[in-house]
Residue, then its C-alpha position, 0 to 999 in steps of 0.5 A: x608440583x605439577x598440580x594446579x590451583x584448583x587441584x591444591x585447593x581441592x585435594x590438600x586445602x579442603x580436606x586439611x581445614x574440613x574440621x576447622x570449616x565445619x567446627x566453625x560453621x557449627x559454633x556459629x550456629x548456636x551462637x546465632x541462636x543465642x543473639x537476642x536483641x539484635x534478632x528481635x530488631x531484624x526479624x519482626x518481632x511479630x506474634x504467631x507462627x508465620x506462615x512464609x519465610x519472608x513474613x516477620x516472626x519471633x525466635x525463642x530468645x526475643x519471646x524471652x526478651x521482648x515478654x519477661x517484663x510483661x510477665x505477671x503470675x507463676x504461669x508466665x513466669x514459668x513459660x519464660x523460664x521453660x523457654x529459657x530451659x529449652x533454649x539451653x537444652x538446644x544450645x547445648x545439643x549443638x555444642x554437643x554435636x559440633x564437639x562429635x563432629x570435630x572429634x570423628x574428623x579429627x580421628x579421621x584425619x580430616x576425611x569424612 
């Protein structure tokens, strides 16, 4: 009553879907990390590190994709396997702490 637009958003919106905001913000990043193909297509598929966000490169999950078939001897195979590894133990992470994140807001009441 009295209070305009702004003011709702800002004080009665934000704060009541601030958990929901940064739940999905989060799960949405460690799904991102998991796409593999359609990563691989868009960010190069280049080898090395590169050394300027504009130049193409690889992410762990197309390394995995683009050299499993290529992999001949227990060494490569076992670089794949610990890459899957890491990635799994990243993702995980993530899951971890967007499900702490959601539980300390939603104790909280929706304030930080």
């Amino acid at each position: 009553m009295g209070a305009t637009k702004w003011e709702v958003i800002r004080d009665v919106i934000l704060p009541t879907a601030r958990i929901g905001l940064i739940g999905g913000v989060l799960l949405a990043l460690g799904r991102a990390i998991g796409e593999t193909i359609a990563v691989t297509m868009v960010i190069g598929n280049a080898e090395g590190v590169p050394s300027s966000l504009f130049q193409p490169g690889q992410t762990v999950a197309s390394k995995i994709a683009s050299n499993i078939g290529e992999s001949s001897g227990p060494i490569a195979i076992g670089a794949m396997a610990a890459l899957g590894l890491s990635l799994f133990l990243i993702t995980t992470v993530i899951s971890l702490f967007v499900r702490l994140i959601v539980r300390r807001f939603a104790v909280n009441g929706g304030r930080a």
